[in-house]
C-alpha positions in Angstrom: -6.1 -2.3 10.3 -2.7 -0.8 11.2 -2.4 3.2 12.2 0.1 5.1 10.3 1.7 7.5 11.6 2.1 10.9 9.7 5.4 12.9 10.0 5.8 16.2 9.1 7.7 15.9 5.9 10.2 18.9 7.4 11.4 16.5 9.8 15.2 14.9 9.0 15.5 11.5 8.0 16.8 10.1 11.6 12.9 11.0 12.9 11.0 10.2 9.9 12.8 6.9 9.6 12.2 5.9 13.4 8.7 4.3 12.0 10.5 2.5 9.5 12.8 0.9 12.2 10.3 0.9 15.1 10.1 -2.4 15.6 6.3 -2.3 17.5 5.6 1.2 16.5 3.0 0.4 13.2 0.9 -2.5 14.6 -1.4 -4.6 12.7 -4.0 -7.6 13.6 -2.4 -9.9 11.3 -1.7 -12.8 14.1 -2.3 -16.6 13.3 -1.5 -16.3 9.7 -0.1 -19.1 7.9 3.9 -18.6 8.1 5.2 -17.0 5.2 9.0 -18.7 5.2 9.8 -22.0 3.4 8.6 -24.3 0.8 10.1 -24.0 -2.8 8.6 -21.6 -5.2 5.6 -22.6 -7.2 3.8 -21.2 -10.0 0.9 -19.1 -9.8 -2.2 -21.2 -9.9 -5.6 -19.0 -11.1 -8.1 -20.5 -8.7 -10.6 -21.3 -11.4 -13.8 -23.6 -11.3 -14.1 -21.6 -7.4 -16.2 -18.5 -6.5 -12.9 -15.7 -6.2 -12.7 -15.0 -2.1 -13.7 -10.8 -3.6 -15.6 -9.9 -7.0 -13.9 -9.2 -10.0 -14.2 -8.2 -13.4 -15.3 -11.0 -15.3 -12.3 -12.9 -17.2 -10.5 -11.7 -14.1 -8.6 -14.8 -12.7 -7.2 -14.9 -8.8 -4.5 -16.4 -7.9 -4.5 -18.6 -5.1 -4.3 -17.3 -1.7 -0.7 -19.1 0.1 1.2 -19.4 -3.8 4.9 -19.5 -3.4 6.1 -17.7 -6.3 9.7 -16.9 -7.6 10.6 -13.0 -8.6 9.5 -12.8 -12.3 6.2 -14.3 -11.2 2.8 -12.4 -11.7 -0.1 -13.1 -9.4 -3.5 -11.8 -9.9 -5.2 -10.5 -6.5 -7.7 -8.8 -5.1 -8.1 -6.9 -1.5 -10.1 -3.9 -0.1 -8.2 -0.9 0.0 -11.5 0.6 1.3 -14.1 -1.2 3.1 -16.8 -0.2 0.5 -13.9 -1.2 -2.4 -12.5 -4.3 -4.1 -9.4 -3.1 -5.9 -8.0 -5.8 -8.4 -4.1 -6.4 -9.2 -1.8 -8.1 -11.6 1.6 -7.8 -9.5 5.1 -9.1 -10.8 7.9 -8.7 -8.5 10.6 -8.2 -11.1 13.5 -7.7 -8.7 15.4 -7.6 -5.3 18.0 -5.2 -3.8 20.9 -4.8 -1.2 21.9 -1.3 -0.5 24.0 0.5 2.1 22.8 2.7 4.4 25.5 4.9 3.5 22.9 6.1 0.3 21.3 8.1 3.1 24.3 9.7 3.9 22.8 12.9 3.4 20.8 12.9 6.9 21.5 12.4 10.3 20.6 8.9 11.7 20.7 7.3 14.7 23.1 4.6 15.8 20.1 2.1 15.6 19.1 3.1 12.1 22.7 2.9 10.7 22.5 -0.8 11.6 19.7 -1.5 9.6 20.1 -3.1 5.8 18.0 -1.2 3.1 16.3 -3.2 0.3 14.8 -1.7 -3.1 11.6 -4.0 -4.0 11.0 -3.0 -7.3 7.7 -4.4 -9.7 5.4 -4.5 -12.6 1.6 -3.3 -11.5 -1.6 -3.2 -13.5 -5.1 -2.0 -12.3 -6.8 -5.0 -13.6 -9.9 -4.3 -11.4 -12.4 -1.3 -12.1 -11.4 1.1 -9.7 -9.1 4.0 -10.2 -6.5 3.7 -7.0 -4.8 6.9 -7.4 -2.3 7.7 -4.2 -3.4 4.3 -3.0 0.0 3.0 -1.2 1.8 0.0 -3.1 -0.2 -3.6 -1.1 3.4 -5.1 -0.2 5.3 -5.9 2.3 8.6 -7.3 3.3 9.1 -10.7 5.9 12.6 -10.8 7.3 14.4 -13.4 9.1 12.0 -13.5 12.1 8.7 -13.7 9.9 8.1 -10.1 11.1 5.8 -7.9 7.8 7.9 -4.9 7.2 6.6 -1.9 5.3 7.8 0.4 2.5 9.2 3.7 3.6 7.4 6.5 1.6 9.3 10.1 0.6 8.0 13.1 0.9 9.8 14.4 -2.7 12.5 12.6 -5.0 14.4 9.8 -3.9 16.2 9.0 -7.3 17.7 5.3 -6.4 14.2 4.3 -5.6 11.2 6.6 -5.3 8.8 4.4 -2.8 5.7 6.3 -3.7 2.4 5.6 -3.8 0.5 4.6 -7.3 0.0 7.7 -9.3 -2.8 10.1 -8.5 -4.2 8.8 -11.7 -4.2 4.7 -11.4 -7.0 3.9 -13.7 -8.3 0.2 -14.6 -5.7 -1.1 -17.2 -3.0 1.8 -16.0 0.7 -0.2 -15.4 3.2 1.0 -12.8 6.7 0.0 -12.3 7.3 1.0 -8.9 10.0 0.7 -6.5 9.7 0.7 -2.6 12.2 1.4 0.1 12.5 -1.3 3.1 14.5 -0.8 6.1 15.1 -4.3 8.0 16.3 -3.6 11.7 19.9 -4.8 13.4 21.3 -5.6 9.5 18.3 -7.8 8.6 17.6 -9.9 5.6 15.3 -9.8 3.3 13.4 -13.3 2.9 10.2 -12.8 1.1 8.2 -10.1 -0.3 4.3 -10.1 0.7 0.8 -9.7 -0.6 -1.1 -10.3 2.4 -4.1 -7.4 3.1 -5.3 -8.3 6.3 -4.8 -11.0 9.1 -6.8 -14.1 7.9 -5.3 -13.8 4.4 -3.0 -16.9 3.1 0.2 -14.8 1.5 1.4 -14.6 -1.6 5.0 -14.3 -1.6 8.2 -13.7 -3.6 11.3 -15.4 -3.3 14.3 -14.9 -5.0 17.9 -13.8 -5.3 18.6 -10.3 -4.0 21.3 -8.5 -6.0 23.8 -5.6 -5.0 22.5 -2.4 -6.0 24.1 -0.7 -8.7 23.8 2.9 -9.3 22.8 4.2 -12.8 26.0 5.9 -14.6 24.6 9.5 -13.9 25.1 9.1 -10.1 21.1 8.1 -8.7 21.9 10.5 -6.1 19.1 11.3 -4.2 17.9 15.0 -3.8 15.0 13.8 -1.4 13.1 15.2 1.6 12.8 13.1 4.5 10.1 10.0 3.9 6.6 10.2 5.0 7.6 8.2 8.1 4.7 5.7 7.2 6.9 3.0 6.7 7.4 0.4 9.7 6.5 -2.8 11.1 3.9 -5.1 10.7 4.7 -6.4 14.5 7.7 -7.2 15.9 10.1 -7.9 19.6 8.9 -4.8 20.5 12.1 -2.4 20.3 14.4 0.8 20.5 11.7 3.5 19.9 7.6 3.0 20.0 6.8 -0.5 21.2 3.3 -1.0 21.1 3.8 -4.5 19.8 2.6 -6.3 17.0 2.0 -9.2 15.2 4.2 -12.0 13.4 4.6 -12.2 9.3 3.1 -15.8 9.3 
């Protein structure tokens, strides 16, 4: 398991978003994975007629680890987001994002951070399993161009473009969330593939598809934020401009 690191949500952007961009500083035991790049999109298969790799809810269909999906796609999945918990998911990536760094104008950032590319991930979510996962963060990642897992950038209060929160304190069995999370790729990365992959020995699920220019809503979608949570970061990395502590690959 990865630490997170917790930042005082008082903090400006330019620190809080130094996890996001740290290209060691979130580290994770997810080496010798299958890559996650490649391949042409499949559709989900259910892995029926096979014991599911966690237990679910009868009627309650997995889909199978290493799927290549498109964005639209649903995939059914399970994963522990405790270790006495199986937490089940019916996740549709609905659609990928290119912003500008320029929509966090409003806080001082490094030279380093002003060269990353923002994404906005956003998806369909039900709580198809029986446990409630209230405040439980959002099980996907991003894989750039170097098969390196990036993850979400959290805020502390309102980012209107694209709240990156957690579920809801109240995420119920049968409970849907449309969610959208904030991804910073370092050195203006790109985007490749989004990820369901909950620990090291894990065959991903990904998402592929065509990432669109964001477009602002008619009102503005200015943000009124606080700085984010700072959780956001790597999966591993080439070690990097702020905490290197190394890391592991996306595949």
């Amino acid at each position: 398991m990865h630490n997170d690191r917790m930042i005082r949500a008082s903090m400006l952007l330019g620190a809080a978003l130094a996890g996001a961009l740290a290209l060691g500083g979130c580290s994770g035991s997810d080496q010798g994975a299958q890559p996650e790049t490649g391949g042409t999109p499949t559709a989900p298969v259910a892995s029926t007629g096979a014991t599911p790799y966690l237990p679910v809810p009868d009627g309650v269909e997995l889909t199978e680890p290493g799927s290549q999906l498109a964005v639209g796609d649903h995939a059914v999945v399970a994963y522990h987001p405790r270790q006495e918990q199986v937490a089940a998911l019916d996740i549709a990536v609905t659609r990928l994002e290119r912003t500008s760094i320029k929509d966090f104008s409003a806080w001082q950032l490094s030279d380093a951070q002003r060269g990353s590319t923002p994404y906005y991930v956003r998806a369909r979510i039900e709580n198809v399993g029986d446990t409630d996962l209230g405040g439980r963060a959002v099980p996907l990642y991003v894989v750039n161009e170097d098969n390196v897992l990036l993850e979400s950038t959290p805020f502390a209060s309102s980012f209107r473009p694209c709240p990156s929160t957690p579920f809801p304190e109240k995420f119920a069995p049968s409970d849907i969330a449309r969610v959208c999370l904030v991804y910073l790729a370092p050195d203006h990365g790109d985007l490749v593939s989004v990820s369901f992959r909950p620990e090291e020995t894990f065959n991903p699920i990904t998402w592929t598809g065509d990432v669109e220019k964001y477009v602002p809503p008619k009102d503005g979608g200015t943000s009124k934020s606080g700085p984010p949570q700072g959780k956001g970061g790597t999966r591993g990395g080439r070690g990097g401009a702020f905490a290197g502590k190394g890391g592991t690959r996306g595949g």
